[in-house]
LUMDRENDO-684927 format. One record per residue: residue in one letter; x negated, y negated, z of N, C-alpha, C, O in turn. Coordinates in steps of 0.02 Angstrom, whole numbers, padded with zeros to 5 digits, always signed. Example, Ala and Ser with C-alpha at 12.3 -4.5 7.8 and 13.67 -1.06 7.14 Angstrom:
A-00660+00284+00390-00615+00225+00390-00660+00165+00390-00712+00166+00423S-00642+00112+00354-00684+00053+00357-00645-00002+00394-00670-00057+00402
This chain:
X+00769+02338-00309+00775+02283-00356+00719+02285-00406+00705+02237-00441X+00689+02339-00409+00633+02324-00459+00649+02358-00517+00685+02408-00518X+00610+02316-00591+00649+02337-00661+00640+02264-00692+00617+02211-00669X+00657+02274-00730+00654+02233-00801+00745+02172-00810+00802+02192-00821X+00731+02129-00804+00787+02091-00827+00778+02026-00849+00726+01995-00861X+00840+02008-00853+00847+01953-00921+00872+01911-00893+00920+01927-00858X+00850+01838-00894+00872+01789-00823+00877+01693-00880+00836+01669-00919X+00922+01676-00864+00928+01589-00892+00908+01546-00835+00931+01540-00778X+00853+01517-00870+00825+01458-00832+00840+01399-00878+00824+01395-00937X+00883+01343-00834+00897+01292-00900+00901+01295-00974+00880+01267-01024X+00954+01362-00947+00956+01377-01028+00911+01407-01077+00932+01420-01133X+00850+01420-01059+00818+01471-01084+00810+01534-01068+00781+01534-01013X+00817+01577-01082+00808+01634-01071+00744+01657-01104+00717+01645-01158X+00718+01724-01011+00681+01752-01029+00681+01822-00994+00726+01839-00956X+00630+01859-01010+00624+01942-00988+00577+01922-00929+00528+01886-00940X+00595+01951-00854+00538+01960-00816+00533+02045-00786+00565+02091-00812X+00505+02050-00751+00507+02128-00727+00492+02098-00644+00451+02053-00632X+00523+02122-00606+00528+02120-00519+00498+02180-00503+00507+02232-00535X+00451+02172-00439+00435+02221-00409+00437+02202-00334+00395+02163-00312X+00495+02234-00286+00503+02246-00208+00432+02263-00200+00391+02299-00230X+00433+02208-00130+00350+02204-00102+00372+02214-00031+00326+02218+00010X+00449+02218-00004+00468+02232+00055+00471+02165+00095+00485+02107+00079X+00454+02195+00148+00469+02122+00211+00491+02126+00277+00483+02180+00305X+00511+02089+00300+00541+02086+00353+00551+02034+00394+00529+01980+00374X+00589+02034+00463+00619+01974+00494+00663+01952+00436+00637+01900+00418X+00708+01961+00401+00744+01936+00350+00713+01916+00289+00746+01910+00237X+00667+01908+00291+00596+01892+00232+00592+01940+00174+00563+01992+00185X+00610+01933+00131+00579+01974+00082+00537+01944+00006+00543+01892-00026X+00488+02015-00002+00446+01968-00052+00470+02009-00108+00502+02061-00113X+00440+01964-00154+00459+02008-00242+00371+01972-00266+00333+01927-00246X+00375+02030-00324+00311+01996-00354+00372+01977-00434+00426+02002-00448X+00340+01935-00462+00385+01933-00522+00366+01916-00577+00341+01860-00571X+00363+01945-00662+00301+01931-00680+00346+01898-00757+00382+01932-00792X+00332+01840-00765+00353+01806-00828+00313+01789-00885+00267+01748-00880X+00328+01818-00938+00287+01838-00989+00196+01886-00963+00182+01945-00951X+00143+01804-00964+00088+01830-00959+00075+01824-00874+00043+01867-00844X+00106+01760-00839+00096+01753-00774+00154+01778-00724+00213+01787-00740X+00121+01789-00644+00142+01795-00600+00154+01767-00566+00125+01713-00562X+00205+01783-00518+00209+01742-00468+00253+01783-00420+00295+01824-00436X+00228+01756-00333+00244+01785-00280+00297+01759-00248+00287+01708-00214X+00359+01786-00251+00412+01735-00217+00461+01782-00148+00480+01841-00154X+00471+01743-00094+00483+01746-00051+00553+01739-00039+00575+01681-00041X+00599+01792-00027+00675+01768+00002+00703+01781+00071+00717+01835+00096X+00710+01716+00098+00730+01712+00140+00775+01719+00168+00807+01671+00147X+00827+01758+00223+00889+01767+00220+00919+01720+00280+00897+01737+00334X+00954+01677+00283+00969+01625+00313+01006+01674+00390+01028+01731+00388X+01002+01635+00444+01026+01655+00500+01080+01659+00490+01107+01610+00464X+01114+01710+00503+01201+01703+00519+01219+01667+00571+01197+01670+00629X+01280+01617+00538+01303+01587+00604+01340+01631+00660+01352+01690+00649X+01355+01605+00712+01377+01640+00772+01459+01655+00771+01491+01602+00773X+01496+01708+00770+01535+01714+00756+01594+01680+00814+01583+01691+00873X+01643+01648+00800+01684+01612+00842+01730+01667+00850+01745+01696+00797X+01762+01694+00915+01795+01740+00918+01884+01706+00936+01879+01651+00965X+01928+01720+00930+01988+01681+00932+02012+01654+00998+02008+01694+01045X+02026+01616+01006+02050+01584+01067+02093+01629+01104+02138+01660+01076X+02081+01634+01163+02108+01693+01199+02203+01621+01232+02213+01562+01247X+02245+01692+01225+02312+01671+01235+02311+01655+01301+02304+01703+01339X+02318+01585+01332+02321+01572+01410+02416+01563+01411+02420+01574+01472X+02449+01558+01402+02512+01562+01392+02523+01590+01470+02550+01556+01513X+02499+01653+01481+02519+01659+01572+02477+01646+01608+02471+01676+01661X+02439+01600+01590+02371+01564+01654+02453+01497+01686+02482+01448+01662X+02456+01531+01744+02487+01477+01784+02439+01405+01765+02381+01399+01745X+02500+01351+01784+02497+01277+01762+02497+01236+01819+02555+01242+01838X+02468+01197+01859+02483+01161+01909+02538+01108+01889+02527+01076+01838X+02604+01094+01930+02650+01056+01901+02635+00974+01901+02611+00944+01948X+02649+00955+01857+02611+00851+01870+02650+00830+01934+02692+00871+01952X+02645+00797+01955+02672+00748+02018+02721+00721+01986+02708+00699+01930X+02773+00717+02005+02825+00662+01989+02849+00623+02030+02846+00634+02091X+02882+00560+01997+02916+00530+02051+02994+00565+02051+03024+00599+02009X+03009+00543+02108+03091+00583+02118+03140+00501+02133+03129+00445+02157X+03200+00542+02099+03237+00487+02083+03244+00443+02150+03247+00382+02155X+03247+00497+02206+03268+00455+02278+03209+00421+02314+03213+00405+02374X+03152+00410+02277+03086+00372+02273+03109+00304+02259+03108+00262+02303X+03128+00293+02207+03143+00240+02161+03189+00206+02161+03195+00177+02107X+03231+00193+02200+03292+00176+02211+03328+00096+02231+03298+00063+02274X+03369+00076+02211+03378-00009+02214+03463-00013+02255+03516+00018+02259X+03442-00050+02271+03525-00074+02317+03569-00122+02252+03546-00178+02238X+03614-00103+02225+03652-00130+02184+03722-00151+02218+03766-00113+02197X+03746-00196+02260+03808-00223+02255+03852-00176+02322+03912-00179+02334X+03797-00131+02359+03804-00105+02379+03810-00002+02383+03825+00042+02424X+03786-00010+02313+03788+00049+02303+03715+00064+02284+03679+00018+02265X+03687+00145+02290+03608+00137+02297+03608+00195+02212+03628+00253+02219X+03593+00181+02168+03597+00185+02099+03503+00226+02071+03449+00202+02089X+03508+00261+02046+03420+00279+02012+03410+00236+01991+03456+00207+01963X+03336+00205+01993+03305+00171+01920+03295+00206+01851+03260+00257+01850X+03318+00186+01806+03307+00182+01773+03230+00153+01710+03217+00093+01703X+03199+00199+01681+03152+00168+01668+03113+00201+01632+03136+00255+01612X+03026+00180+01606+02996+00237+01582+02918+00246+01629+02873+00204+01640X+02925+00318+01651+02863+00319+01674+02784+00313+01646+02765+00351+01602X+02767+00292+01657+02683+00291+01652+02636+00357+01671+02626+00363+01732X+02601+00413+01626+02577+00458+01663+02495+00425+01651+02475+00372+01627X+02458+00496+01689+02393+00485+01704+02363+00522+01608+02361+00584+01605X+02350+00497+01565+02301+00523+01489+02278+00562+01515+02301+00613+01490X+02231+00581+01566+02166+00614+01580+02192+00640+01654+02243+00632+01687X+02131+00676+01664+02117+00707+01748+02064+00637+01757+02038+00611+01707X+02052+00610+01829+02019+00575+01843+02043+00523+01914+02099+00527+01939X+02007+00493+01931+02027+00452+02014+02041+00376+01988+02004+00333+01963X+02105+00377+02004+02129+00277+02011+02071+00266+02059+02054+00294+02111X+02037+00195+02008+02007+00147+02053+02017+00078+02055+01979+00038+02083X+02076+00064+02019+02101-00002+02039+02172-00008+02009+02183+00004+01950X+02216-00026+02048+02272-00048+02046+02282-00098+02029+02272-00134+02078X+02306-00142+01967+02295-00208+01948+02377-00252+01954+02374-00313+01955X+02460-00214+01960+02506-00234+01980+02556-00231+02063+02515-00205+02101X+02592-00239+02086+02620-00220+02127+02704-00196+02086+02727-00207+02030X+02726-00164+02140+02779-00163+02142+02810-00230+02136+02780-00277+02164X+02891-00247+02090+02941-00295+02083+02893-00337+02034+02916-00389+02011X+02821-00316+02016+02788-00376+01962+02808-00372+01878+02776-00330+01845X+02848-00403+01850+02843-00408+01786+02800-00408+01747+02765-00457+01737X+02793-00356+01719+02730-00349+01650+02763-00353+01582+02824-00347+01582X+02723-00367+01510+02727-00385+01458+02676-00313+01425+02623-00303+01455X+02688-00280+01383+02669-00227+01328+02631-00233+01318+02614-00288+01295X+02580-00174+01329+02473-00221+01326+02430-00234+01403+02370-00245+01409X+02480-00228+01459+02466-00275+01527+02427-00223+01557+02432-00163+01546X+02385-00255+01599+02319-00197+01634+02356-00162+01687+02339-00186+01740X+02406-00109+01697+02414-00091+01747+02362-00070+01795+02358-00108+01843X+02319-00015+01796+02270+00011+01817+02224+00017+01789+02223-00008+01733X+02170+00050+01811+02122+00082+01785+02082+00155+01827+02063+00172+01883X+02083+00171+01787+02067+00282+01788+01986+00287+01772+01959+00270+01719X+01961+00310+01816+01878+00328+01794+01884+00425+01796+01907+00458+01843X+01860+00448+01737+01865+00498+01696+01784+00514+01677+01762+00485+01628X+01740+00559+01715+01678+00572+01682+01626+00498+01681+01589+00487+01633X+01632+00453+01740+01585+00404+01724+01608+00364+01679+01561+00333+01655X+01671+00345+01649+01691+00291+01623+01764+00263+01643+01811+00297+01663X+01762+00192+01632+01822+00181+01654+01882+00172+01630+01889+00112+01622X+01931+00202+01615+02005+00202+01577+02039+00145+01582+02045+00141+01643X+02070+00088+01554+02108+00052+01567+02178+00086+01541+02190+00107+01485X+02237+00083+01625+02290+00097+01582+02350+00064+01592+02373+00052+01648X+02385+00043+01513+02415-00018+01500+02494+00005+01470+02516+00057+01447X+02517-00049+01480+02615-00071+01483+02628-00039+01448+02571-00043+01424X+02663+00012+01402+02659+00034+01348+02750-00010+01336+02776-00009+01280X+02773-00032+01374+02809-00089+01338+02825-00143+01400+02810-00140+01460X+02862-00192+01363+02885-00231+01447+02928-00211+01493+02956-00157+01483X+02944-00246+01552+02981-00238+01607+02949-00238+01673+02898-00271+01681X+02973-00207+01718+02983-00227+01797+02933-00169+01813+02936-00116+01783X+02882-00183+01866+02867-00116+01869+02909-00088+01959+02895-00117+02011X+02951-00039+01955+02987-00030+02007+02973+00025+02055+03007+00036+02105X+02904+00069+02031+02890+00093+02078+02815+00130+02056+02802+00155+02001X+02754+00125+02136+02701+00145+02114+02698+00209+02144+02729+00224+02195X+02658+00250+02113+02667+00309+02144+02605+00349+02181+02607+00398+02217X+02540+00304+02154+02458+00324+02167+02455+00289+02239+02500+00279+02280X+02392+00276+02241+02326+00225+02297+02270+00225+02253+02258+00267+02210X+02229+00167+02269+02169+00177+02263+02134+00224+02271+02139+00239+02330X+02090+00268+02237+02042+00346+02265+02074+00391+02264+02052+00436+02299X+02129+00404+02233+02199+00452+02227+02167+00483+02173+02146+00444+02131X+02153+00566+02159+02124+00594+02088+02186+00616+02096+02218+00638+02144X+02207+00600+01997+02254+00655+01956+02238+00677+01921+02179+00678+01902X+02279+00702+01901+02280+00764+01829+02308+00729+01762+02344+00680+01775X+02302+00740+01706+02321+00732+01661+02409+00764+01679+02430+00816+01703X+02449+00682+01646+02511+00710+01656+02569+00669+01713+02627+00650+01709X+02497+00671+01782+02541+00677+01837+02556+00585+01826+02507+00549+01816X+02624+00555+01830+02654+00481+01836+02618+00467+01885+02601+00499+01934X+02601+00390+01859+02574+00328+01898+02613+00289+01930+02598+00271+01987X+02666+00268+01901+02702+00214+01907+02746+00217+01857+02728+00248+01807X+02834+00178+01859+02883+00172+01837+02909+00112+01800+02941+00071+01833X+02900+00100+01736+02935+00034+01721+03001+00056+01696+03023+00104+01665X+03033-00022+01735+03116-00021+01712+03100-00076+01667+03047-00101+01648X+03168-00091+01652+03179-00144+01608+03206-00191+01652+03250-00176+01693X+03175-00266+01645+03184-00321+01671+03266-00349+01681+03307-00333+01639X+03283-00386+01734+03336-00359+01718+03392-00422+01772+03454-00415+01774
């Protein structure tokens, strides 16, 4: 880099001449000389960041399957005939251990309602109605760890 050139500083232009003074650790110096004065300037070459390499394809990393409830779990005596519930399940957001059960079974809840609550990493999850109805079947205990996924509990529609 050393030689004579022609450089705009706010628009002014002027002639300096560079002279490589070398360096190292990424450091390099220049001497640089404008008109009558000098000056010693230092370039620094910034760390490269760490290169992120692409997410490796888990596509065949086997999956543990969630827990479900099964239809012959859930089941109601209608008129004599024994019929599925019908309904929407509730899963677990997270991996983590039920530590409190806040409904029973046959209790009517309203959209918003505390069913349980999930502790996840030292905090505690509240998890709630995501609409109304009956709740017709639980599927945890207290101290029960799940997985993200695996159903809690079943709401039907009130009925």
């Amino acid at each position: 880099m050393n030689g004579s050139y022609s450089i705009v500083i706010d628009g002014e232009r002027f002639e300096i001449q560079v002279e490589d003074l070398g360096g190292s650790s990424g450091e390099r110096r220049f001497q640089v000389r404008i008109g009558e004065r000098e000056h010693w300037v230092s370039v620094v070459q910034e760390a490269q960041s760490p290169k992120v390499s692409e997410r490796p394809d888990l596509s065949s990393v086997p999956r543990p399957k969630p827990r479900s409830i099964e239809p012959s779990q859930v089941s109601q005596e209608d008129n004599g005939q024994k019929n599925a519930v019908e309904g929407t399940a509730v899963g677990a957001p997270m991996t983590g251990k039920i530590v409190s059960i806040n409904v029973s079974d046959g209790q009517e809840v309203k959209e918003g309602d505390l069913l349980m609550v999930l502790e996840a990493m030292k905090m505690e999850n509240s998890i709630l109605a995501t609409e109304g109805g009956v709740v017709s079947k639980i599927a945890i205990s207290v101290g029960d760890n799940v997985r993200k996924g695996d159903q809690l509990c079943l709401l039907s529609q009130a009925g």
